[in-house]
C-alpha positions in Angstrom: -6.8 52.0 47.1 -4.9 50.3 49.9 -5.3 50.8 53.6 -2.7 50.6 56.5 -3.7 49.7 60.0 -0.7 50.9 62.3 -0.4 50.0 65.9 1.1 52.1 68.2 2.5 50.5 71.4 0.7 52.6 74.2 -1.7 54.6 71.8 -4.6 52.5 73.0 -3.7 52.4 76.6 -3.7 56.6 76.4 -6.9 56.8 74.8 -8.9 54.1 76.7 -11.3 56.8 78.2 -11.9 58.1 75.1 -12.7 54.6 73.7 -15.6 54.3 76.2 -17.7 57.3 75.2 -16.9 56.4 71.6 -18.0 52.5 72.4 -21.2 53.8 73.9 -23.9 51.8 70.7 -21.7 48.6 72.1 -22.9 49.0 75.6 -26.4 50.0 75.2 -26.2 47.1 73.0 -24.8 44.4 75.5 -27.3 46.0 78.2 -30.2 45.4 76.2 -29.0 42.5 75.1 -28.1 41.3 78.9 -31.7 42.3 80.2 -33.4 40.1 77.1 -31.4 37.1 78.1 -32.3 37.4 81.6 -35.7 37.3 81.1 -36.0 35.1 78.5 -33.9 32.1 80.3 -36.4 31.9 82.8 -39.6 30.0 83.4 -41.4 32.8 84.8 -39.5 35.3 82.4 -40.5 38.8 84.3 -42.9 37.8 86.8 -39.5 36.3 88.6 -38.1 40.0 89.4 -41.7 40.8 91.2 -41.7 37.1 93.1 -38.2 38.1 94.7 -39.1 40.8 96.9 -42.2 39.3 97.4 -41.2 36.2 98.9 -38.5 37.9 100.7 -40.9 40.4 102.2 -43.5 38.2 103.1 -40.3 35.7 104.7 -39.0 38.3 106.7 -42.4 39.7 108.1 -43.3 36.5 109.4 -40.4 36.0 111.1 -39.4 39.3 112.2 -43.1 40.9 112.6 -45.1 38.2 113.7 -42.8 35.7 115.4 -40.1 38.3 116.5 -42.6 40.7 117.7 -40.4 43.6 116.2 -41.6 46.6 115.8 -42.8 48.8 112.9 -42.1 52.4 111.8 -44.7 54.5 112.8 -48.2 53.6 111.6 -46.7 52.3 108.3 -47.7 48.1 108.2 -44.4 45.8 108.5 -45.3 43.9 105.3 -44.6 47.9 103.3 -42.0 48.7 105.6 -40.1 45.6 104.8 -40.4 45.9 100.7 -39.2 49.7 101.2 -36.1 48.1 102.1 -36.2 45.0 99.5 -36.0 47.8 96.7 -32.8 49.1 97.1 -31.2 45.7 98.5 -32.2 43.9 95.4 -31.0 46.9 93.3 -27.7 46.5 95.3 -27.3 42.5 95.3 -28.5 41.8 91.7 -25.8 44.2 90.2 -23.1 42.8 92.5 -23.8 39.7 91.5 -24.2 40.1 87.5 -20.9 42.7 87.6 -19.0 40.1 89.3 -19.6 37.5 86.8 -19.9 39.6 84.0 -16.5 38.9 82.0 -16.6 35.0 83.2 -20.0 35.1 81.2 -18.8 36.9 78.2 -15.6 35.1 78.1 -16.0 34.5 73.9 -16.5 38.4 73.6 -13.5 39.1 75.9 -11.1 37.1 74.1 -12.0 37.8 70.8 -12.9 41.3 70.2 -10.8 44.7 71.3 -13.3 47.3 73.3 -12.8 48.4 77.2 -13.7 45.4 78.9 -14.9 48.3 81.6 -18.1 48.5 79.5 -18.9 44.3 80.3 -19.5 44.5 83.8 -20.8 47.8 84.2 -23.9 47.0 80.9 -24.6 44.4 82.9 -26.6 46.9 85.9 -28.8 47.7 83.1 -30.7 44.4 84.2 -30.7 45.5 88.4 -32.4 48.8 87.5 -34.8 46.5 85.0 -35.7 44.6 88.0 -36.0 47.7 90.2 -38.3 49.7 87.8 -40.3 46.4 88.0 -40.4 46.3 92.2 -41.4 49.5 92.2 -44.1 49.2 90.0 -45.5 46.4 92.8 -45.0 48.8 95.4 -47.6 51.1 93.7 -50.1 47.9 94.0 -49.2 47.5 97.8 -49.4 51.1 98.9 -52.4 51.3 97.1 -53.5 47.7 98.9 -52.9 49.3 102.3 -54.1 52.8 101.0 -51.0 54.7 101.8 -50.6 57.2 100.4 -46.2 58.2 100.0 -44.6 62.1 100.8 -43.7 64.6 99.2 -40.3 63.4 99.1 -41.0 60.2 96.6 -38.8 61.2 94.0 -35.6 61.3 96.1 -35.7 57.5 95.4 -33.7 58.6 92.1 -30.1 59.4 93.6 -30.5 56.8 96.2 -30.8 54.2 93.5 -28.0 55.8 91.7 -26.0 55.7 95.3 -26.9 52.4 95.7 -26.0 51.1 92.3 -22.2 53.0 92.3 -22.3 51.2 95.7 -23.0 47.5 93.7 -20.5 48.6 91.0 -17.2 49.3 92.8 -17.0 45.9 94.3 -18.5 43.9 91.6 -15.6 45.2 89.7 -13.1 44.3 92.0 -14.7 40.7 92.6 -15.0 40.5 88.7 -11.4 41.0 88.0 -10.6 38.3 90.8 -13.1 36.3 89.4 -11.2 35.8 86.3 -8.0 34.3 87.3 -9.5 32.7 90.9 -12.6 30.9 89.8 -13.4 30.3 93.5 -14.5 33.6 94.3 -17.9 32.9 92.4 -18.9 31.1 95.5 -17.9 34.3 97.7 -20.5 36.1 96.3 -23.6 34.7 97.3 -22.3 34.4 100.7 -21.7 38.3 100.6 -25.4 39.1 99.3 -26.8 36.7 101.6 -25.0 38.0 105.0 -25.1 41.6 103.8 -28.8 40.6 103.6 -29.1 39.9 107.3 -26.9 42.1 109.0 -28.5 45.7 106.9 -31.8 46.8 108.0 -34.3 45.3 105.8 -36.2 42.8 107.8 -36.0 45.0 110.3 -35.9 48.5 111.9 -32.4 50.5 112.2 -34.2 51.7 115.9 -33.9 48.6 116.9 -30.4 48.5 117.0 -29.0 49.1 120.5 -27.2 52.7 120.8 -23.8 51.2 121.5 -23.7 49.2 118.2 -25.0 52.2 116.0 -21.5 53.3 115.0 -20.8 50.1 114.0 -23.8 49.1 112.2 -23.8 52.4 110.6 -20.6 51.4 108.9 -22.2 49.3 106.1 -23.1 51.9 103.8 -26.6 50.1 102.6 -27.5 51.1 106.1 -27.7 54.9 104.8 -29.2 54.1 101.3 -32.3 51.4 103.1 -33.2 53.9 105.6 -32.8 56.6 102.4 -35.5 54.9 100.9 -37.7 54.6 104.3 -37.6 58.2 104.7 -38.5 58.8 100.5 -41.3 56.2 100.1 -42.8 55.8 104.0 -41.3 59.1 105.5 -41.3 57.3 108.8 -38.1 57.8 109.5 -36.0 61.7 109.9 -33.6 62.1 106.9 -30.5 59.7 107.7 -28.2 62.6 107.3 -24.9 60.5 108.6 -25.5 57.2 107.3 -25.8 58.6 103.9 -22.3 60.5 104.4 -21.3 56.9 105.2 -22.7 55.3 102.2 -21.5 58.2 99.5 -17.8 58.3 101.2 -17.9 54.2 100.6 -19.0 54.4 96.9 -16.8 56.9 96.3 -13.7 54.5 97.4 -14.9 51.4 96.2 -15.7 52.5 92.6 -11.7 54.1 92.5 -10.2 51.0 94.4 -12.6 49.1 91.4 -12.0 50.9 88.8 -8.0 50.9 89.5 -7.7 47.1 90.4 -9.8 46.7 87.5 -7.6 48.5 85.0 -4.6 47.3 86.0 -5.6 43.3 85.4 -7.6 44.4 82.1 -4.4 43.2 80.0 -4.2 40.0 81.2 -7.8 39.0 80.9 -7.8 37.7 77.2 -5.1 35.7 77.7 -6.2 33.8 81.1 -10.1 33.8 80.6 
């Protein structure tokens, strides 16, 4: 019995949504298989996703709580108010930085194999939320350190790592279909998780930023998610009603622009990767 495999100019282009949901084993499969590789190329394998924040936290209250003299949230210590914030801004930089790179990394499975390349960068968040699950699981050990005791409110931390994740997404794909044809913008990416870094409020308090700059500093939307995650796990600050509006309205355009810029390169990638 013979078979016949006809191509259709166009046929896969109008059922490429389709193709996702029906590729869904292939990216649980690259997730898993993403989060395995990551911990098992590294020294400290899992411990490194718990020395992260740590470091970071324990950087950032030296300088900013002890030598900076800045103050805290309430009651709540600086060291817990700092790793409040490290959750969501490693959730945030770590799936920036694996999208971006995502299809550079796979390069053998993009040029090879037909599936929606869409399904590459966005597997490779699986690992972020790995390493966020993890965090959290240390911020249980702290609170319970400094016998505080979180509100009622804990489990809002759910959408606002989904907000903050959709917030990673739509510019990782944008930077990983640039990334593809200019090489160069692998080196723009740490800068941009290392100066978003400084200028959101995790080493520090958003009160502490003088009235007249608010507007301004309100207009990076990890602003709304970090000081999300204050009021869910510390509830030491009111419910950041505005900054949130901020931070949904920006995830909402970048994941379109991303998606769209994204889509419209997706032909070219076998051929220039």
């Amino acid at each position: 019995m013979s078979m016949e495999l006809t191509i259709e100019a166009g046929k896969t282009e109008r059922q490429y949504w389709k193709d996702l949901w029906n590729y869904k084993e292939l990216f649980l499969i690259l997730t898993w298989r993403d989060i395995v590789v990551q911990y098992k190329q590294t020294v400290v394998g899992i411990l490194w996703a718990v020395l992260r924040p740590l470091l970071t936290m324990l950087a950032f209250t030296f300088v900013f709580g002890s030598v900076a003299k800045l103050p805290s949230e309430g009651n709540v210590p600086y060291a817990l108010m700092v790793y409040s914030a490290m959750l969501p801004w490693q959730l945030f930089s770590t799936a920036l930085s694996s999208a971006s790179n995502a299809l550079v990394v796979n390069a053998n499975l993009v040029s090879k194999v037909y599936f929606p390349r869409l399904l590459v960068p966005t597997a490779t968040v699986g690992v972020a939320i790995v390493d966020f699950l993890l965090s959290m699981a240390i911020l249980g050990v702290i609170m319970c350190i400094y016998r505080y005791l979180p509100p009622i409110q804990f489990f809002a931390v759910i959408p606002l790592a989904l907000l903050g994740s959709v917030l990673a997404l739509g510019p990782g794909l944008l930077l990983c279909s640039l990334n593809v044809t200019y090489r160069d913008f692998r080196y723009i990416i740490p800068f941009i998780t290392q100066f978003g870094l400084y200028v959101s409020p995790v080493g520090f308090s958003s009160s502490v930023v003088p009235e007249k700059w608010q507007a301004l500093f309100m207009c990076n939307p990890m602003v709304g998610v970090i000081d999300g995650f204050r009021w869910a796990l510390l509830g030491t600050v009111e419910f950041p009603v505005k900054p949130l509006l901020i931070s949904v309205v920006f995830a909402t355009a970048l994941l379109v622009t991303g998606v769209k810029v994204f889509r419209k390169t997706e032909k070219t990638f076998a051929d220039v990767i």
